[in-house]
N, C-alpha and C positions, 0 to 999 in steps of 0.2 A: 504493500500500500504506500504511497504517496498522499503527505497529508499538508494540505496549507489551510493556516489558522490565521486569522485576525491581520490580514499582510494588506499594505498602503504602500501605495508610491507613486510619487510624482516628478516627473519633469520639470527646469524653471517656469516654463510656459505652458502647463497642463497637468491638471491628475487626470491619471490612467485611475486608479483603483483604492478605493474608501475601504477598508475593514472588511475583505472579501474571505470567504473560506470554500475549501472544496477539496475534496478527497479522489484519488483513481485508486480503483482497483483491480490484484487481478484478475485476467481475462474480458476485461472490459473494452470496451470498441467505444471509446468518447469522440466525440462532433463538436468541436468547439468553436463557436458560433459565434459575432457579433458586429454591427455596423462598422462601416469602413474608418479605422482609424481609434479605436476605440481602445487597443491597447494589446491584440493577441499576442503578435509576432514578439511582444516585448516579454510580455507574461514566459512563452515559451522560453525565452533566454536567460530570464531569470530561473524556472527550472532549470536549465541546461548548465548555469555557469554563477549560481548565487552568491558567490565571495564578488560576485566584480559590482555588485548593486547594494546601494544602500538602502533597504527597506524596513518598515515597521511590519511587524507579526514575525508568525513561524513557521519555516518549512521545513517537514519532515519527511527524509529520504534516507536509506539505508545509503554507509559512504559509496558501498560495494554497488552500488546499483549502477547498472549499463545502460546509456542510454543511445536510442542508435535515430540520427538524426536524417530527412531530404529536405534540403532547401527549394525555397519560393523560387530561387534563380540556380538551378544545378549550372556547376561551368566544367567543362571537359577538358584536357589536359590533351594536345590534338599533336603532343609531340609523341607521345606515346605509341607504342605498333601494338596495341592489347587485345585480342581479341575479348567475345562478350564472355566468354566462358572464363577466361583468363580474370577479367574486370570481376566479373562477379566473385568468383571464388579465391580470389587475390591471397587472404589470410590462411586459407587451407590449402592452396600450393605451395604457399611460403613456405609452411611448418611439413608438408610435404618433402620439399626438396631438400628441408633439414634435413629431415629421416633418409632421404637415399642418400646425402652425402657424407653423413654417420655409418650407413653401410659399408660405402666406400670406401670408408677411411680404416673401418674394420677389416677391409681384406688384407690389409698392408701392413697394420700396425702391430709392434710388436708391445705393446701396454696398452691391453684394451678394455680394464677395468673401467679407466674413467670414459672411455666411450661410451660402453654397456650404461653407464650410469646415465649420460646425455643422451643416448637411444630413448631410454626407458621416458625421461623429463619429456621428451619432445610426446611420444605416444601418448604421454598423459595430459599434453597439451592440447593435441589432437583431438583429443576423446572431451577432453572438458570441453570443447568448442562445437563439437559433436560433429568432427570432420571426417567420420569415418566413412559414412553415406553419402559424405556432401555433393558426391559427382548426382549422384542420384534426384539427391536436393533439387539441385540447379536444374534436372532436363526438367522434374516435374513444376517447377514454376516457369521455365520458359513455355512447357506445354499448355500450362492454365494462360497464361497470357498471348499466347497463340506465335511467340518468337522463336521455337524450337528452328526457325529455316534459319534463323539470326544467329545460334551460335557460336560459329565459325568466322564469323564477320569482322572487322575491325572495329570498333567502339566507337571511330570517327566518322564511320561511314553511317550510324546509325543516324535517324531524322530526331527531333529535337523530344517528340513524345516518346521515341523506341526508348531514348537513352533516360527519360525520366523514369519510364517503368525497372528498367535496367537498375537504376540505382534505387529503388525500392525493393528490387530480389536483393539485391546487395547486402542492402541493411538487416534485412528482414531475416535469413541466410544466418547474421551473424548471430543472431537470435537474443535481441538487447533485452533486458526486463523492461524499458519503456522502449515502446517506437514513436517518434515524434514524428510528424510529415506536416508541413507548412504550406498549402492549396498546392498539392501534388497536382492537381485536376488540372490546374491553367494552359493552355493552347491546345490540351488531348484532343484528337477527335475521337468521333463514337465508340471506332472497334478498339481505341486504344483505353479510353476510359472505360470500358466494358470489360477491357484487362484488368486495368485498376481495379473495381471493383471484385472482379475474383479475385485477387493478390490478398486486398483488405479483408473479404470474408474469410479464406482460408487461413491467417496469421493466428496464430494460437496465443498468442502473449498479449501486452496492456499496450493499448492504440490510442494516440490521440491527435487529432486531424484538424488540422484548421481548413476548413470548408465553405465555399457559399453556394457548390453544384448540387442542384436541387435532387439530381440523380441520383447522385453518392449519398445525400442525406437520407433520401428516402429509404437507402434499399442496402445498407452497409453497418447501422448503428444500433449501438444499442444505450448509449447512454449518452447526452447532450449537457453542457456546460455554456451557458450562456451568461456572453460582457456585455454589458450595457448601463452606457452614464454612470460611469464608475463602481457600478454592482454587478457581481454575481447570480445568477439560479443555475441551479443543480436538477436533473431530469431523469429519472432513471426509467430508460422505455425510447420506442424507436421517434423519429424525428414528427410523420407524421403526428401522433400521439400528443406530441408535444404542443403543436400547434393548435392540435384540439383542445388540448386542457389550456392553453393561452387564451381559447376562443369563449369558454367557456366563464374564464375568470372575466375575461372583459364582459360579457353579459352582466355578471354580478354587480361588476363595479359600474360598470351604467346605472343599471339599474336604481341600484343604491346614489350612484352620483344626482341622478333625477331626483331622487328623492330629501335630499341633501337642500339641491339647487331651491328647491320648492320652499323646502321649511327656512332656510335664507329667505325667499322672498317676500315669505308670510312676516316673519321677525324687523324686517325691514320695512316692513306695511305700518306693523307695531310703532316704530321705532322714529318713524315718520309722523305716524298720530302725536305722540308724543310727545314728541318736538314741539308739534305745529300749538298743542296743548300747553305748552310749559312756556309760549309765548306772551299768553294773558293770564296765565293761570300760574304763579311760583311759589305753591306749597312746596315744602323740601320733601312731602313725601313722592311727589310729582317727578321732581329731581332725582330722587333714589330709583323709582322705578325705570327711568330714563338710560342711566348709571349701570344699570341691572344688565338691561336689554343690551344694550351696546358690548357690556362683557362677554353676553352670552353668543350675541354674532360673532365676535371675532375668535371667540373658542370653537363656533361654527365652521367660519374661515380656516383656520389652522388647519383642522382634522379632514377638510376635504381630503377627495381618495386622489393620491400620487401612486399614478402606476406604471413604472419604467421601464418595464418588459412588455405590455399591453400595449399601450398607446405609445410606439413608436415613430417618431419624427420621419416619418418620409421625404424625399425631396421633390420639387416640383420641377419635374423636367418639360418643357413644350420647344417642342423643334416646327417655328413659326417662318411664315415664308414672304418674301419683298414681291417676287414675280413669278404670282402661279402661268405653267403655261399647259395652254388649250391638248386636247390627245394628240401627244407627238414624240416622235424617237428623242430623248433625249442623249443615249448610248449606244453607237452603233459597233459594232467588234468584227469585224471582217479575214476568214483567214489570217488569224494569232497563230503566231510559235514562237515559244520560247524553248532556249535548251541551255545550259552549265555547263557540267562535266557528261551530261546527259540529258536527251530528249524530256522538256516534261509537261511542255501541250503542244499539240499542233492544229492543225484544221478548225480552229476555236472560230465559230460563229451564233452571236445572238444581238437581240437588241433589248433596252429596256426603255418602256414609254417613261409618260410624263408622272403617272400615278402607280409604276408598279412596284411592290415592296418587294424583291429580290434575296432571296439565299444560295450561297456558292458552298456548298457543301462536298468536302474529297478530304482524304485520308493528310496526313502531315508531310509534307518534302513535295505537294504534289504541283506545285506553283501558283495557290491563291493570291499568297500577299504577292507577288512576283505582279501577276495581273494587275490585282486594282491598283497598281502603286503606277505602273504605266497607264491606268484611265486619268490617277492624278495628274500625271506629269502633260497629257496629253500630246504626244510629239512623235506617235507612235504612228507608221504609215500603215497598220493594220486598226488604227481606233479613233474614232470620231465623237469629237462631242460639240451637241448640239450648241450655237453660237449666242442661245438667251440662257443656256444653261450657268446656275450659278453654283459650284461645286465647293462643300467642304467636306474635309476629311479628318477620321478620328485611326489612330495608328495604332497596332497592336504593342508596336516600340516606342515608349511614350516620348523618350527622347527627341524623335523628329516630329512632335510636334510643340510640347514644351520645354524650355529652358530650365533645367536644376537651379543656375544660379541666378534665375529672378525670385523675387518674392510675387506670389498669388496676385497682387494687384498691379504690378510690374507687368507681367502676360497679358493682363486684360486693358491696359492705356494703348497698344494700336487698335483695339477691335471696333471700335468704331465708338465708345464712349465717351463724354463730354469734360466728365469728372469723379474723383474718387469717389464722393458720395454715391454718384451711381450704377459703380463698380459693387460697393459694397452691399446696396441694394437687391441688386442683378444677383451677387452671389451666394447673399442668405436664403434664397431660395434652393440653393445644392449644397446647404450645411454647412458655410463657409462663412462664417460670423468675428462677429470682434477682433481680435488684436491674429485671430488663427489668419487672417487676410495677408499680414504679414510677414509671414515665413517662409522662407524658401521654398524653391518646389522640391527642392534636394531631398528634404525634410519627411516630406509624404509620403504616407502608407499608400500599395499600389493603386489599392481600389478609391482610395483620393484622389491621384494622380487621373485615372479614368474618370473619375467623374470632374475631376477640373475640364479634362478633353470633350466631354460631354457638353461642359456647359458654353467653350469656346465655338462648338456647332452649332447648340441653338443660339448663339448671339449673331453667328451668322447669318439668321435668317434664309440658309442657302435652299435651291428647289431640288436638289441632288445631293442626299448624303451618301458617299463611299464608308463604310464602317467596318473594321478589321478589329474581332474579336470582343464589340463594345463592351461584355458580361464579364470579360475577364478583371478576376479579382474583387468586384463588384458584391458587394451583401444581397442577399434575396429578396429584400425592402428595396434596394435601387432597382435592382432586373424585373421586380413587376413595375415599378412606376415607368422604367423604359420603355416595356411593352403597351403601357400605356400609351406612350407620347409616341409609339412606334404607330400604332391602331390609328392616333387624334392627326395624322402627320398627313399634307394635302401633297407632296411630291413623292420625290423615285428615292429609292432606297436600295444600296446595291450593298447588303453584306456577309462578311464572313463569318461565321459562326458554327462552334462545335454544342451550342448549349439548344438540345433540342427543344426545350421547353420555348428559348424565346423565337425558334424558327418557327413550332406548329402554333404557338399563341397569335406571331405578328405579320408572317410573310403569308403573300399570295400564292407564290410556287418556288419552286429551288431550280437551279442551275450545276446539277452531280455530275463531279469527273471522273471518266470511267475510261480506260483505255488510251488514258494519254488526249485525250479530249474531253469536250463541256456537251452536254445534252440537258434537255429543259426537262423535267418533271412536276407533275403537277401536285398539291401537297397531301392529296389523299394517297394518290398512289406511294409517296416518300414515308409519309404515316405507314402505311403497309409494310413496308418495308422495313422500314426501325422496329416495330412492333412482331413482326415476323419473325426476329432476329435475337432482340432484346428482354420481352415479355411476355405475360402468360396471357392466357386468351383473354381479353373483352376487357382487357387492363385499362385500353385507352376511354370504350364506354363509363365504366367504371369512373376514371378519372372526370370526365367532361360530366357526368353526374353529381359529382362530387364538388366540382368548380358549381354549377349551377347552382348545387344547395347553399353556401358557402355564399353564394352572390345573394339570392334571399335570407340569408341571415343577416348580411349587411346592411340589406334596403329596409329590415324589419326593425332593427336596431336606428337608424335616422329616423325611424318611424317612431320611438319609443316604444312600437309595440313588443314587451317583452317576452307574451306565451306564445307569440307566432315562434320568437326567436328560440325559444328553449325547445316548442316543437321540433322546430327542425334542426336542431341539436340530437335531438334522436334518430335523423333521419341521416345525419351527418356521421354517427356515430356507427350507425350498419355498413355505410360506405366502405370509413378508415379499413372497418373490420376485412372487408373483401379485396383490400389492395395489402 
């Protein structure tokens, strides 16, 4: 067990965490969860390396405890000639090639007690690492993650998701008592995330994942740890679940909140009489009761309901337009090819109008960003864009589009604003308030950085958004308001995206590379397919039932009506059950 008690800490410029606690256990599969910026990636490093931080509370961890870490940015070492089997089992060749070169030395030596003694220590090495199967280890996790043809391969040749799963067999192989993994999930596509997820359910030991992919949460977890405004909740039960028992607390606390609201207004009715009484009328009993009333509002006041895990802050994304234009090619793509060290599209032909919301869906190395990045640049004698078109772009590499060493309000004086004032306006709407305006961009957690990229697009007002990977790193409170502003949006939308959730929510059709070229697919048939492939039968009805009810709980709750809402909490409740 891993136990944190009573632990605070703060940056000069921000508290991360107020008097938080929270326990892992083993064999537990934790989801650690919380708005962008909010403090995980730091959380984690103080588990990982607690002498280097000055904190209040306590962390208890045996000293012995192994902790086996994948970062947010894995970097590969491309001087290396490794193959993947070589990378992966790196620590048990090692200790391997000990033991043959202890043989070796045995056949020659004429004092071979203190070998026999180094033979022996290495063996036991071997065996406390549990290297004696390891060759075995290895096929079976490259076969669950479908790399068994990768092998043999050199580790530099891998695409950038091969090599992320790679270093999850790795860690995982070593067999830490904690595994940490910090949004492992980031640029995967489908079949490789589909890997992920068997990697993670198959791991036998204590898991904990910093995550916002809706995929992974659903269908990978068993226990959830949520950051938020500087607090903790602890969840024990799978992610859905969670959400249900958060949906269910907010009914209460409305409820109650209404009821609150009410006996405030009555007391203030009171409070008001009064007053207006104690104008002609100045008995001091008059006075005392006035006295009275006023104490009791603001005890009122106080104890209203604060719910920090409920009623979370969303941001308000809208991608607004200068010059809609009438049905017309804004993108036209005419015999594309592109090649590297190899072919990796050719024959590429489509068009996107003025209104179509577009997904380019294909496996990782397969040349998406390659493409849209030449629809940016436009100078391409295979790609046209239309001359009323007004194009911005959001980059999956946040670097070319923002500057680390500007500060937040530095990025947004060319966008077309008048004055800081209302810079700073503009940007409280995407969570970006007070003196946080300030800070370098250097500074910011990923999924900040994306949504700073976010908000420099809708300022553009542009009628063409190119979009490369928007959801990456992104909380699941941003990626639904995305899909919002994706749905509310009057232009063309051409992007890339491995998060199925916001292709089937937002796009009209997909655009899948298949054979070294682009062919159009329509989003039912694409549905079919993910679901063919991915889930059990009537998962998606199931789901789009589920969203429905969930939508009337919503509309029932503005409504104040609270037995509609608790009815369909029941109905809500057989759903979870069947997914």
């Amino acid at each position: 067990m891993i136990k944190v008690e009573h632990l605070s800490f703060s940056f000069p410029q921000k508290e991360l965490y107020n008097d938080i606690s929270f326990t892992l256990e083993e064999a537990q599969h934790c989801a650690f969860i919380g708005t962008s910026g909010s403090g995980k990636s730091t959380l984690i490093d103080i588990l990982m390396d607690p002498e280097s931080y000055l904190f209040d509370g306590k962390l208890e961890m045996d000293p012995d405890c192994t902790i086996g870490y994948v970062s947010q940015f894995p970097e590969l070492d491309n001087t290396k000639e490794t193959t993947v089997f070589e990378y992966i089992g790196e620590r048990f060749i090692k200790v391997q090639n000990d033991i043959q070169s202890i043989c070796t030395e045995m056949e020659t030596s004429l004092d071979i007690e203190p070998l026999l003694e180094k033979y022996q220590l290495a063996l036991d090495a071997l065996e406390a690492m549990g290297g004696e199967d390891f060759e075995s280890n290895i096929h079976k996790q490259l076969n669950l993650a479908n790399l068994m043809k990768r092998r043999d391969s050199k580790v530099s040749d891998l695409s950038g998701g091969e090599f992320k799963l790679v270093q999850v067999m790795k860690e995982m192989l070593n067999r830490p008592d904690l595994m940490i993994m910090d949004e492992p999930d980031v640029f995967l596509d489908f079949e490789n995330l589909n890997a992920l997820k068997k990697l993670i359910n198959s791991h036998k030991g204590m898991l904990l994942v910093v995550t916002h992919n809706r995929y992974l949460l659903n269908h990978c977890f068993n226990k959830i740890i949520h950051l938020e405004n500087t607090e903790i909740q602890e969840f024990d039960g799978r992610y859905m679940e969670y959400n249900f028992s958060l949906l269910q607390t907010k009914i209460e606390l409305q409820e109650l909140a209404v009821a609150e609201h009410e006996e405030i207004e009555r007391n203030e009715t009171i409070i008001n009489n009064l007053r207006a009484i104690a104008t002609y009328n100045s008995e001091a009993s008059r006075g005392r009761a006035l006295k009275a009333r006023v104490r009791f509002q603001e005890r009122l006041e106080a104890r209203r309901i604060k719910a920090p895990f409920v009623d979370i802050k969303q941001p308000k994304i809208r991608f607004g337009i200068d010059n809609e234009m009438e049905d017309s090619t804004v993108v036209s793509v005419n015999q594309y090819r592109v090649a590297f060290d190899e072919l990796l599209l050719d024959n590429v032909n489509f068009e996107i109008k003025s209104t179509d919301k577009v997904a380019i869906i294909g496996a990782n190395g397969t040349g998406k960003t390659t493409l849209l990045r030449e629809i940016v640049k436009n100078n391409h004698d295979a790609i046209e864009i239309n001359a009323d078109a007004k194009v911005a772009y959001l980059s999956q590499l946040q670097g070319e589009v923002l500057k680390d060493s500007n500060t937040i309000l530095e990025e947004f004086i060319d966008a077309g604003f008048k004055t800081y004032d209302e810079i700073r306006s503009y940007l409280s709407s995407y969570g970006f308030e007070g003196e946080m305006v300030s800070q370098k961009i250097e500074s910011l957690s990923g999924g900040e950085k994306n949504m700073l990229q976010l908000a420099k697009v809708a300022a553009s007002n542009a009628n063409v958004l190119l979009l490369d990977e928007p959801t990456s790193h992104l909380d699941t409170y941003t990626q639904i308001a995305l899909e919002n502003a994706i749905k509310d949006y009057k232009g063309a939308i051409l992007m890339i995206s491995h998060d199925f959730y916001s292709v089937v929510n937002g796009m009209d059709y997909v655009l899948i590379i298949e054979d070294k070229t682009i062919r159009k697919m329509s989003m039912q048939k694409f549905k079919r397919m993910i679901y063919a492939s991915h889930f059990d039968k009537d998962y998606l009805e199931t789901e789009q039932k589920k969203k429905s009810v969930e939508m009337k709980i919503e509309l029932a709750l503005k409504d104040t009506n609270f037995e509609l809402a608790k009815g369909l909490v029941d109905e809500l409740e057989a759903l979870i059950g069947l997914l």
